[in-house]
N, CA, C and O of each residue as an XYZ file, in Angstrom:
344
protein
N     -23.532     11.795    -12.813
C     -24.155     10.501    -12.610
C     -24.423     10.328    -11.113
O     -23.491     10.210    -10.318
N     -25.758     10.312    -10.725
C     -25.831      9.408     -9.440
C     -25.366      8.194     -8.577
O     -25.119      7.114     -9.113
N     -25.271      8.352     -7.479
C     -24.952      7.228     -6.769
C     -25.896      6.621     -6.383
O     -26.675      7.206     -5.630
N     -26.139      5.308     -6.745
C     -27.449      4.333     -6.732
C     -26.903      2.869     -6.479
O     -27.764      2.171     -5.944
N     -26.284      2.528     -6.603
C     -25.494      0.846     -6.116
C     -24.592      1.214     -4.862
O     -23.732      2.085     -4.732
N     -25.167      0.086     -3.824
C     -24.139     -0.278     -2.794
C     -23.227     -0.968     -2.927
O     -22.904     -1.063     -4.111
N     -22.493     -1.643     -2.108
C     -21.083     -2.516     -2.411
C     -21.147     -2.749     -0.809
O     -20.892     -1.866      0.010
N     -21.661     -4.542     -0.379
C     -21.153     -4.361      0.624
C     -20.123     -5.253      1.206
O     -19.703     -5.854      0.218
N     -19.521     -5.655      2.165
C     -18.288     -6.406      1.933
C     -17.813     -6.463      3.754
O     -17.704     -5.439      4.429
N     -17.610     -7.710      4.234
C     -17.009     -8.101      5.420
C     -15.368     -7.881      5.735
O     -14.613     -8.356      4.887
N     -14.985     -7.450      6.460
C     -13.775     -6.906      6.379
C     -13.423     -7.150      8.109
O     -14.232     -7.181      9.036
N     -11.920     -7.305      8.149
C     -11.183     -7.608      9.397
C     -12.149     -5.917     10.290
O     -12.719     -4.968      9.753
N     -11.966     -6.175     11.444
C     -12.216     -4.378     12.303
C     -11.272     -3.870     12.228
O     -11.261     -2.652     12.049
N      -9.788     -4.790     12.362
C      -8.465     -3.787     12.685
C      -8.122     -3.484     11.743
O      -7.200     -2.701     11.970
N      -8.310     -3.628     10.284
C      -8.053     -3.631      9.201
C      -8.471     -2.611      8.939
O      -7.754     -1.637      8.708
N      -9.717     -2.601      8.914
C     -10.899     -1.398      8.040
C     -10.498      0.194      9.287
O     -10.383      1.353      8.888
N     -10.359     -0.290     10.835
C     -10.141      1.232     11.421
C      -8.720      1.626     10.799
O      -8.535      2.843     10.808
N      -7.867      1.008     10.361
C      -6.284      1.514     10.436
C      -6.180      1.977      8.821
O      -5.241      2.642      8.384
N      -7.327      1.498      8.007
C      -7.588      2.079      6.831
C      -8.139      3.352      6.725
O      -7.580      4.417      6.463
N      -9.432      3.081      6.988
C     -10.191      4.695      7.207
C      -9.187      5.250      8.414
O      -9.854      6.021      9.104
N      -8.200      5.171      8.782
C      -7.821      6.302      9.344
C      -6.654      6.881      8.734
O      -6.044      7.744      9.366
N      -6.342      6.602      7.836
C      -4.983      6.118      6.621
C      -5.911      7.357      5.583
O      -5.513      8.474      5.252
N      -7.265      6.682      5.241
C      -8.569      7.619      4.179
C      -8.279      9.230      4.997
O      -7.800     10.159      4.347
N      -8.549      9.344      6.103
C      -8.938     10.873      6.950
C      -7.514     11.071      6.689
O      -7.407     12.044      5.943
N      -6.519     10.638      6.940
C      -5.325     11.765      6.916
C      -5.238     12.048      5.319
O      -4.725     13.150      5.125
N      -5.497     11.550      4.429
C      -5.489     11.832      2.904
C      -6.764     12.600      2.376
O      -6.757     12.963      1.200
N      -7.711     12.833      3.067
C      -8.942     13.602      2.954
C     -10.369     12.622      2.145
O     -11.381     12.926      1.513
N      -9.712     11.319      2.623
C     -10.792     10.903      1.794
C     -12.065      9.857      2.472
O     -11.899      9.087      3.418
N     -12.790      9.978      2.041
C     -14.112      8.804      2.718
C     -13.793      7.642      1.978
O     -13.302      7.365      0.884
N     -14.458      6.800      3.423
C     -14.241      5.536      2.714
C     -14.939      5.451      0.890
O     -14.331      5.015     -0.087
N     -16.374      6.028      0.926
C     -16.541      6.137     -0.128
C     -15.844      6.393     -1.373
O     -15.740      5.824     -2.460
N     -15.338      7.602     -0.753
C     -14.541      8.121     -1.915
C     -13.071      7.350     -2.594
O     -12.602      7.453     -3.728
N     -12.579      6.544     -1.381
C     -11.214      5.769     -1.474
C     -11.868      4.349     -2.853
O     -11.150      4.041     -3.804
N     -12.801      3.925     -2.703
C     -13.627      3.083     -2.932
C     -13.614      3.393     -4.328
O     -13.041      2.672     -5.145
N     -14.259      4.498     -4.649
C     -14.481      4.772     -6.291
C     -13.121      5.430     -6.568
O     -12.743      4.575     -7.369
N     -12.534      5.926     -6.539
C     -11.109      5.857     -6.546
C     -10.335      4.565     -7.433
O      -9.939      4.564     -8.599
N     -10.295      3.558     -6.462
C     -10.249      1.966     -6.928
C     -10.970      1.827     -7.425
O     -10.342      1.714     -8.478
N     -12.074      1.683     -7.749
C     -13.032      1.659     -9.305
C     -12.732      2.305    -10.489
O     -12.649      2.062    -11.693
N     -12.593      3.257     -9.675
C     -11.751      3.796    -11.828
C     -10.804      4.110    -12.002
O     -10.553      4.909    -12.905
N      -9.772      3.540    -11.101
C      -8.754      2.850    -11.519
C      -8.523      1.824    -12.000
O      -7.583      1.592    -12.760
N      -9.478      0.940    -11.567
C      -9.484     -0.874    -12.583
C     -10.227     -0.280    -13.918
O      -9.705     -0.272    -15.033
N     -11.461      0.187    -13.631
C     -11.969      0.875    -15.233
C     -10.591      1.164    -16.151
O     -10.259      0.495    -17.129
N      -9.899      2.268    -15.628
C      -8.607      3.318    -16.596
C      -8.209      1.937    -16.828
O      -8.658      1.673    -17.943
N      -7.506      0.751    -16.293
C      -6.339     -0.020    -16.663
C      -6.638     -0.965    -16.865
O      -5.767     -1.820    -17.022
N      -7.788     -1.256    -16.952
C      -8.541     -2.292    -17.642
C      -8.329     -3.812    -16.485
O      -8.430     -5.005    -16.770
N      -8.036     -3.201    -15.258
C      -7.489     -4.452    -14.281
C      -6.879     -4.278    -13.021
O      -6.216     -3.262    -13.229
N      -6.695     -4.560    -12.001
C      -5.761     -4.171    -11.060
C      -5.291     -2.809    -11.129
O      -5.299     -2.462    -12.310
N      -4.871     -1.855    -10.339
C      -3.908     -0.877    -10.413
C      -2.718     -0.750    -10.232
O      -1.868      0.121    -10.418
N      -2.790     -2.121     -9.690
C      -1.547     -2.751     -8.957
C      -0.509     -3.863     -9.625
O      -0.692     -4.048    -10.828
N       0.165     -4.345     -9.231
C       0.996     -5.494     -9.267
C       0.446     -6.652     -8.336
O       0.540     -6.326     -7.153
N      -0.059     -7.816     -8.513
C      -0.061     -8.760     -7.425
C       0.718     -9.847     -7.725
O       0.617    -10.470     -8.782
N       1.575    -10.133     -6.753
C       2.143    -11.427     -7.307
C       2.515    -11.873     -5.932
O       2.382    -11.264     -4.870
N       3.244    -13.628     -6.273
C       3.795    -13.957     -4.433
C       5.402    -13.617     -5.070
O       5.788    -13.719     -6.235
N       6.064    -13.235     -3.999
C       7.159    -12.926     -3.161
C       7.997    -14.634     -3.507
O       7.717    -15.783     -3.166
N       9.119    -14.010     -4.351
C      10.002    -15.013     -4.426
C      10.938    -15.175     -3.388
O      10.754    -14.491     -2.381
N      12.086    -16.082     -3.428
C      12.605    -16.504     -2.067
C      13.406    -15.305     -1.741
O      13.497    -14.974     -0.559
N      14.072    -14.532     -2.784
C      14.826    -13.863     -2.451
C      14.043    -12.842     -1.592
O      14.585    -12.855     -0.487
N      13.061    -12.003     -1.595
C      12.091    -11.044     -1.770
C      11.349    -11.946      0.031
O      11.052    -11.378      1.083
N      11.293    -13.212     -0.263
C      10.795    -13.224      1.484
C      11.761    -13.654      2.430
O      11.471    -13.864      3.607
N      13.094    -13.816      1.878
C      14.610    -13.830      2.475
C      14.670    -12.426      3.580
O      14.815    -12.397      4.802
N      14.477    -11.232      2.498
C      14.837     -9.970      2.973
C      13.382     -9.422      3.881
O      13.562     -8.768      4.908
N      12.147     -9.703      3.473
C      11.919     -9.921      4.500
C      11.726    -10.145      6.053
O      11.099     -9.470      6.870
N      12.359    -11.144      6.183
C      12.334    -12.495      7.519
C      13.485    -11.206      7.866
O      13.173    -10.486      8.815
N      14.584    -10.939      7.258
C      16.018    -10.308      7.540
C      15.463     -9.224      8.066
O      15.606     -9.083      9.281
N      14.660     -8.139      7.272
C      14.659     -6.920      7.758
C      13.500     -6.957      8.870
O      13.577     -6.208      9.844
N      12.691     -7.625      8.745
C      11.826     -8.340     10.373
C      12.379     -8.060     11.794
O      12.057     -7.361     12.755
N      13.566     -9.113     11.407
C      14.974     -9.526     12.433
C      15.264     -8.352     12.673
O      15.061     -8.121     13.865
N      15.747     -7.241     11.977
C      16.808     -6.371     12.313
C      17.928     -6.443     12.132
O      18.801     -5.807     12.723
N      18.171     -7.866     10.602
C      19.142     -8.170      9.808
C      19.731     -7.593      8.774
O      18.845     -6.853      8.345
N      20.566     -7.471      8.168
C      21.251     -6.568      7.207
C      20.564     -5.294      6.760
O      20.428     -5.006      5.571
N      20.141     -4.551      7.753
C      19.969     -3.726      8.041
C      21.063     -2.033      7.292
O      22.222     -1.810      7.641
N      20.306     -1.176      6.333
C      21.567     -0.082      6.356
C      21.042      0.984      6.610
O      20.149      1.469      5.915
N      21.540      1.539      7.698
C      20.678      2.905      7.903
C      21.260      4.186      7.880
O      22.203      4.254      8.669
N      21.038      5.238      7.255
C      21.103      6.472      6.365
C      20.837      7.221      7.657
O      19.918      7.004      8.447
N      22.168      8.502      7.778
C      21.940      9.414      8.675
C      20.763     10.379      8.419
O      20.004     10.788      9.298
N      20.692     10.745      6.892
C      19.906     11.238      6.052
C      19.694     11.394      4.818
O      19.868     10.229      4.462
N      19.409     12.041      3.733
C      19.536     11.571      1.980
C      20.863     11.748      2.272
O      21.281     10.592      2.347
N      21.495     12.257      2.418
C      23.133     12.966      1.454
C      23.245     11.194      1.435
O      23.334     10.411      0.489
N      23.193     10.962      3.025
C      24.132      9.778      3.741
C      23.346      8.286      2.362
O      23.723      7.482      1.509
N      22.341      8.702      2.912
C      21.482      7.389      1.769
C      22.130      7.441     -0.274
O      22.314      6.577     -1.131
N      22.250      8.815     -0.223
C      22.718      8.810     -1.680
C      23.919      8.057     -1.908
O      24.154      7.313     -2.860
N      24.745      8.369     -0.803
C      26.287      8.332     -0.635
C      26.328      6.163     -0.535
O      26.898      5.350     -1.263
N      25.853      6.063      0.127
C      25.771      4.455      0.338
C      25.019      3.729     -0.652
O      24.927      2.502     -0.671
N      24.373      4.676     -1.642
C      23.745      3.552     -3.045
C      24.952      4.201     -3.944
O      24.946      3.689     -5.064
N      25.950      5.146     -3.786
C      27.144      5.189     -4.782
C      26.139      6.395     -6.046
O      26.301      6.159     -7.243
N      25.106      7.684     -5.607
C      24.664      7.784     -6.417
C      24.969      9.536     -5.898
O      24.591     10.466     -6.610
């Protein structure tokens, strides 16, 4: 199938460079990132995603890990396995 429809769309600058440069390290054009997300809403009939707002707990931890609040940091996996008890 040909490509024959544009899509065009206003977007932040700092947004769209820190994206397409996010696209090049994954090998992809903006184009290509684009239809990508198109048939992915096609396959799932919707979103690919989850969207929802952030309950209190969820923007608690947040604000915390922002801060540099309850913070746990893992020397490496063993250490990370070892501190979820797994």
């Amino acid at each position: 199938m040909s490509k024959t429809s544009t899509i065009r769309a206003r977007i932040e600058p700092d947004l769209k460079g820190n994206v397409e440069h996010i696209f090049q390290q994954l090998g992809l054009t903006t184009t290509q990132a684009i239809t990508l997300f198109y048939k992915q809403v096609e396959l799932k009939n919707g979103l690919p995603f989850d969207v929802a707002i952030p309950n209190k707990t969820t923007l608690k931890t947040f604000s915390n890990t922002d801060a540099g609040r309850d913070l746990v940091i893992c020397e490496d996996t063993d250490d990370m396995f070892k501190k979820l008890g797994i």
